[in-house]
C-alpha positions in Angstrom: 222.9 194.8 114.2 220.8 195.5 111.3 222.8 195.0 107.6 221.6 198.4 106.7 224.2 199.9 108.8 226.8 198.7 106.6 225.0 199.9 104.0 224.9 203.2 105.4 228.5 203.1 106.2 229.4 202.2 102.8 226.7 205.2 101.5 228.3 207.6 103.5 232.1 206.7 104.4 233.4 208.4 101.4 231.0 211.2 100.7 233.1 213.5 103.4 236.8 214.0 103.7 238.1 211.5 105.8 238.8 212.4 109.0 241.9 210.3 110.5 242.9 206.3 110.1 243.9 203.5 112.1 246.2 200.6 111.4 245.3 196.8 111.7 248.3 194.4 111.6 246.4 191.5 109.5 248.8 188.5 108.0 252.1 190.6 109.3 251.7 193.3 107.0 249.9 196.7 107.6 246.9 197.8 106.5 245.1 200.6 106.8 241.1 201.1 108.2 239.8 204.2 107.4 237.3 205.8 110.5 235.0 208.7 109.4 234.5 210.7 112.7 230.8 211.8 110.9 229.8 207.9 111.8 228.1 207.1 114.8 230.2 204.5 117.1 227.3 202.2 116.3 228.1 202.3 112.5 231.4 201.7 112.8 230.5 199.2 114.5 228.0 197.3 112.7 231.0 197.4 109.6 233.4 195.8 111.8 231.5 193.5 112.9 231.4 192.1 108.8 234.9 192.2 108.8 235.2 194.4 106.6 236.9 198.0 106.4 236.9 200.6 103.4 240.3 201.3 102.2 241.7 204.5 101.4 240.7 207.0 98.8 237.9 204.6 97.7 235.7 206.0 95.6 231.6 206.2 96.0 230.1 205.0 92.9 226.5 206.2 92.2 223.5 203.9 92.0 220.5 203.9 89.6 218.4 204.2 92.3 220.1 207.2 93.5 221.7 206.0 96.2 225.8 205.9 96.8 228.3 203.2 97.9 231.9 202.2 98.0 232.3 198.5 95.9 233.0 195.6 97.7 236.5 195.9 95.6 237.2 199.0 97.7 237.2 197.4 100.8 239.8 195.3 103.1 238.6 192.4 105.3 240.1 191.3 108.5 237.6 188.2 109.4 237.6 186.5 112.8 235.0 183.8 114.1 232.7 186.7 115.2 232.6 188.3 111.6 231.9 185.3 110.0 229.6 184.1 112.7 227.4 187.3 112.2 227.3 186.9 108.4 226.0 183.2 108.8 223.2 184.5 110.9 222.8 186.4 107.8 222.1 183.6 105.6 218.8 181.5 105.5 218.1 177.8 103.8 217.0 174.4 105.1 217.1 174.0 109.2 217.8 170.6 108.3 221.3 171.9 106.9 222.7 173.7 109.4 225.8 176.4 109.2 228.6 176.4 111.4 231.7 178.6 111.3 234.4 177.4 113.9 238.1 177.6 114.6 241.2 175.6 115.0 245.1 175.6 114.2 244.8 175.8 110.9 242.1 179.0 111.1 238.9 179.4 110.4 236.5 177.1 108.1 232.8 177.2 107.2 230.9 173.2 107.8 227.8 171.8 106.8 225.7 169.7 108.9 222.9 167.6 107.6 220.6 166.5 110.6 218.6 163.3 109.1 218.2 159.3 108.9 221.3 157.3 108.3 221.3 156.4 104.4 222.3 153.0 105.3 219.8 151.5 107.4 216.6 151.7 105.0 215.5 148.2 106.7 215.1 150.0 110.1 211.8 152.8 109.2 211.5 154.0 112.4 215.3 154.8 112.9 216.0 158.2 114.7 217.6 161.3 113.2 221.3 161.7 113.8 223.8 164.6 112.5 226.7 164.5 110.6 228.9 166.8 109.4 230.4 167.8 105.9 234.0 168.5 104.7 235.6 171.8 106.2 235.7 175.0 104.0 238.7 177.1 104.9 237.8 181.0 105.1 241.2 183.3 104.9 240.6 186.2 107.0 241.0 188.5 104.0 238.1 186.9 101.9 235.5 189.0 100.8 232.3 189.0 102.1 230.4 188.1 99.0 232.7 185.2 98.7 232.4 183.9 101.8 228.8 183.7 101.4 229.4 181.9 98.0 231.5 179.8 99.9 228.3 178.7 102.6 226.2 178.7 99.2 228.4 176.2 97.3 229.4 173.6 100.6 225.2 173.5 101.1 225.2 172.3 97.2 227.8 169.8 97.3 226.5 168.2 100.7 223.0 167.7 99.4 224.8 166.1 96.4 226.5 163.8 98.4 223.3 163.0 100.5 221.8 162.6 97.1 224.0 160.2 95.3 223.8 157.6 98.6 220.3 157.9 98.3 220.5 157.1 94.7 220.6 152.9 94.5 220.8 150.2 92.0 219.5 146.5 92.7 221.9 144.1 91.2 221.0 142.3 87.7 219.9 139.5 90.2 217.9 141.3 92.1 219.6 140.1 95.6 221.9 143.1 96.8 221.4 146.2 96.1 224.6 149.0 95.7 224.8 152.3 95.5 226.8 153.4 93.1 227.2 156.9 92.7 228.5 157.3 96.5 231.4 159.4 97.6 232.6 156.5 99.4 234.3 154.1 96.9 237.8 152.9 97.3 239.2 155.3 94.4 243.0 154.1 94.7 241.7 150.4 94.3 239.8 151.2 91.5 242.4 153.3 89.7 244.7 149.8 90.4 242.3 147.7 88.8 240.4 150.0 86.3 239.7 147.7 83.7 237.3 145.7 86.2 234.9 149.4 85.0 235.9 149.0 80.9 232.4 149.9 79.7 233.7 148.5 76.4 233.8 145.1 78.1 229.9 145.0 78.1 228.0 143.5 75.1 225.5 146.1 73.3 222.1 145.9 74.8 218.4 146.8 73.4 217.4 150.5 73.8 213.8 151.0 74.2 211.1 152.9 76.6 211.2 148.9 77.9 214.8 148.3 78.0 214.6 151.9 79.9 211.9 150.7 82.5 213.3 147.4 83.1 216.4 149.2 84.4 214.2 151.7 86.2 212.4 148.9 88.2 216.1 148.6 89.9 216.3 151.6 90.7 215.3 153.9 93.1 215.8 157.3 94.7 215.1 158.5 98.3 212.0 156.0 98.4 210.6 157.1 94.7 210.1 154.9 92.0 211.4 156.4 88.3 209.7 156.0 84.9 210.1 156.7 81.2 207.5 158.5 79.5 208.5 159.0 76.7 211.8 158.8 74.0 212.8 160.8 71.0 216.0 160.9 68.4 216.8 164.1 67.2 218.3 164.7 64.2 221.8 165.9 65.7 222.2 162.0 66.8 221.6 162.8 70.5 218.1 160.9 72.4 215.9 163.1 74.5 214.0 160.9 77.2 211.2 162.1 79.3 211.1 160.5 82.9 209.4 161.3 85.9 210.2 160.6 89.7 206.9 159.5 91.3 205.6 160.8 94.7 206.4 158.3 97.4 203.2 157.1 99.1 201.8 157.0 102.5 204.1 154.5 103.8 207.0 156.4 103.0 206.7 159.5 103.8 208.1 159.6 106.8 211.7 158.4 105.7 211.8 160.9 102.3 214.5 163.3 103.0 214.2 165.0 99.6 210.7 165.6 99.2 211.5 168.5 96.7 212.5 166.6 94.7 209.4 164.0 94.0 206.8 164.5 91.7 208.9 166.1 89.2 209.4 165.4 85.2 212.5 165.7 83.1 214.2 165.4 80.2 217.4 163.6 79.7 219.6 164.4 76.5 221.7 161.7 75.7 224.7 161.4 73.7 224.2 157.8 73.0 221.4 155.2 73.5 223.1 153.1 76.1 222.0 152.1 79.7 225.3 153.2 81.4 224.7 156.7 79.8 221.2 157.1 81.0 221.9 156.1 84.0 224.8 158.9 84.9 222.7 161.0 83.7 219.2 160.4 86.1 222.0 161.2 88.6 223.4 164.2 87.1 219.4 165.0 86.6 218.9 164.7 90.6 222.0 166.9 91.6 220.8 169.8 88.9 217.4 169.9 90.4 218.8 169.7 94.0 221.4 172.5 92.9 218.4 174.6 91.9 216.4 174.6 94.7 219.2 175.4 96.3 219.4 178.8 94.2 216.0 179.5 94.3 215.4 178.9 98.3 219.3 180.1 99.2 218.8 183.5 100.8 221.6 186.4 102.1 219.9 189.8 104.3 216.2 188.5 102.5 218.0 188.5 99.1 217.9 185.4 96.7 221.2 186.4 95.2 221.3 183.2 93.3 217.3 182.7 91.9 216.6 182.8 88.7 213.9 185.5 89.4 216.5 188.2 89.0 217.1 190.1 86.0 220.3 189.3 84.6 220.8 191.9 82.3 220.1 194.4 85.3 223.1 192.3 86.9 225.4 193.1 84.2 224.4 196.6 84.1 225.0 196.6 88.3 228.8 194.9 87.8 229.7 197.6 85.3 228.3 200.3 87.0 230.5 199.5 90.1 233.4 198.4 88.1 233.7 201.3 85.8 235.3 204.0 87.8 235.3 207.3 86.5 239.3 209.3 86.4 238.1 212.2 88.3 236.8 210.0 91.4 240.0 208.1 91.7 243.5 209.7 91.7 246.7 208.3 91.0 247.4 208.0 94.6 244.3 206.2 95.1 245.2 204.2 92.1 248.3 203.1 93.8 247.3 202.4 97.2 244.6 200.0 96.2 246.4 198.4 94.0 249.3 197.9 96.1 246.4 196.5 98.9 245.4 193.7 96.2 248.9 192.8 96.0 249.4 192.2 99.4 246.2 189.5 99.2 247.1 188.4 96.0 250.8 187.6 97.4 249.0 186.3 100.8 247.4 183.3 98.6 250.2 182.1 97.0 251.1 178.6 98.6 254.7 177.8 99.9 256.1 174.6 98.8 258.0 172.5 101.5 258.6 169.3 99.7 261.1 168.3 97.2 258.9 165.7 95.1 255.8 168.5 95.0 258.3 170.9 93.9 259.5 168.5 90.9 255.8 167.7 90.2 255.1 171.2 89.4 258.3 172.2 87.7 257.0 171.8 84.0 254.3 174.6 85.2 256.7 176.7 85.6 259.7 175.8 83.1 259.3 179.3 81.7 258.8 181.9 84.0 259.8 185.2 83.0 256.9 186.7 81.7 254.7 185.7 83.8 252.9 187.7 86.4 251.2 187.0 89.7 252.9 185.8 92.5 254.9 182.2 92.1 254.3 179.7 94.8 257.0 180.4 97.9 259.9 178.2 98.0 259.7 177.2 93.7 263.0 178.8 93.2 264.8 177.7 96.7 266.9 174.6 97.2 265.0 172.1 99.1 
């Protein structure tokens, strides 16, 4: 089914009196779904099939453009694996990244896939493709649409990060072994037990010049590129700027480059602080910012780059407040109360319930004072464990 239903649904769902309701039990409360008899059976539908379902007295805001809809604020969701499965096949981005939703006792989650060599065995050039699979992203069935596509857009940045920062390696001062150091996969509780093996301070201060700079960068290299200095400034606030570029891998290896987007490009690091440790957290952070905008720029929802640069920002701003804003006369008290008692019920949904004595003792100076404050406190804060 074509988005534009939905579209058309949420044009038109509110123009005309509603003409009955139905009830939905969704997390053991209910809620009510609103059917508008002048829809076709294929509109209703299309809606459902999004998960989603306009609530009661929802007002149509007007567009611009002249068109009408009901804000995604005005709606109830009620996902299941088809409703989330039909919104992935929504969503376009790299084939080599691909999108599953799925389903087990804990509910349903969003995973990342990334279909390429294994990081590990550079040695082996001709080595074949293999999957793996990212963390799991839980989806509540009430999440919004809009955030559930967030959700797909933000897993797809941090799994390229994490492909990135194995790809990212460091020869050792001796040249013999080579590390990667950046990776997601270092024993964190051993560190943390002997963090003073890490004290930068322990280091003696080194030379800081373009040559210093591409000494270190002959160690170095990312997804088969090699990385130069161009250029380095002081500005008068302290802080260096250096220029660096990461060359475009040759014929020989091409065929194992996984990130080809990212070759070929300059940048310019700021640094705080001329000191090799610095620069070299931040060629990484360099790496993961460009990977996390081509990600916005080639990260697409219905044909729409929600998250490019190419649209207008201030039109943005204008777009939130004009479907924010709510004029009195097109919502009553009534309709004032019901959605707000509908946000409740998600609001108190979320709020976590705390089984185990030592958690609840962790948290207690969160929550010495209590009183004023609003929201919904985690389950189980005040009980007696």
């Amino acid at each position: 089914m074509k988005l534009e239903a939905r579209f058309c649904f949420r044009k038109y769902s509110y123009a005309k009196h509603v003409a009955g309701t139905m009830t939905k039990k969704v997390n053991n409360s209910l809620v009510n779904k609103t059917q508008n008899t002048s829809l076709s059976q294929m509109d209703i539908q299309a809606h459902l099939a999004l998960g989603e379902y306009c609530l009661i007295s929802a007002p149509v805001v007007d567009l611009p453009n002249g068109q009408t809809c009901v804000p995604q604020h005005f709606y109830g969701y009620s996902h299941s694996l088809e409703s989330v499965e039909h919104l992935l096949g929504k969503i376009s981005f790299d084939k080599a990244f691909p999108i599953f939703c799925a389903e087990d006792e804990q509910g349903l989650f969003i995973q990342v896939g990334i279909i390429g060599r294994e990081n590990y065995e550079k040695k082996v050039p001709d080595r074949s493709n293999k999957i793996v699979y990212g963390r799991k992203w839980r989806v509540e069935v009430n999440l919004p649409t809009s955030e559930i596509v967030q959700t797909v857009f933000l897993a797809l940045k941090k799994t390229r990060e994490h492909e990135i920062r194995e790809l990212f390696s460091l020869k050792a001062e001796d040249g013999k072994s080579v590390s990667t150091p950046f990776n997601s996969h270092h024993d964190l509780p051993l560190m943390a037990q002997y963090a003073e093996l890490f004290d930068l301070s322990m280091d003696p201060d080194a030379d800081f010049d373009m040559n210093v700079i591409n000494q270190t960068f002959e160690r170095l290299s990312f997804d088969q590129t090699r990385i130069e200095c161009l250029d380095i400034c002081t500005r008068r606030n302290g802080k260096f700027l250096i220029d660096i570029i990461f060359h475009i891998g040759n014929a020989t290896q091409d065929p194992q480059i996984e990130f080809a987007e990212l070759h070929g490009i300059e940048c310019t690091l700021v640094l705080n602080k001329a000191c090799i440790n610095e620069l070299l957290y931040e060629v990484m952070q360099c790496l993961v910012n460009l990977s996390d905008r081509y990600v916005e720029e080639h990260f697409s929802f219905n044909g729409f780059r929600r998250f490019s640069r190419n649209n207008n920002i201030q039109a943005i701003g204008d777009f939130s407040i004009n479907t924010r804003k709510i004029h009195e006369d097109k919502l009553n008290e009534e309709g004032k109360r019901l959605i707000s008692e509908h946000n409740c019920q998600v609001d108190e949904s979320r709020a976590p319930l705390i089984k185990l004595a030592q958690q609840k003792q962790r948290l207690a100076s969160s929550f010495m004072q209590t009183e004023a404050m609003e929201g919904f406190l985690p389950k189980g804060l005040k009980d007696e464990i």
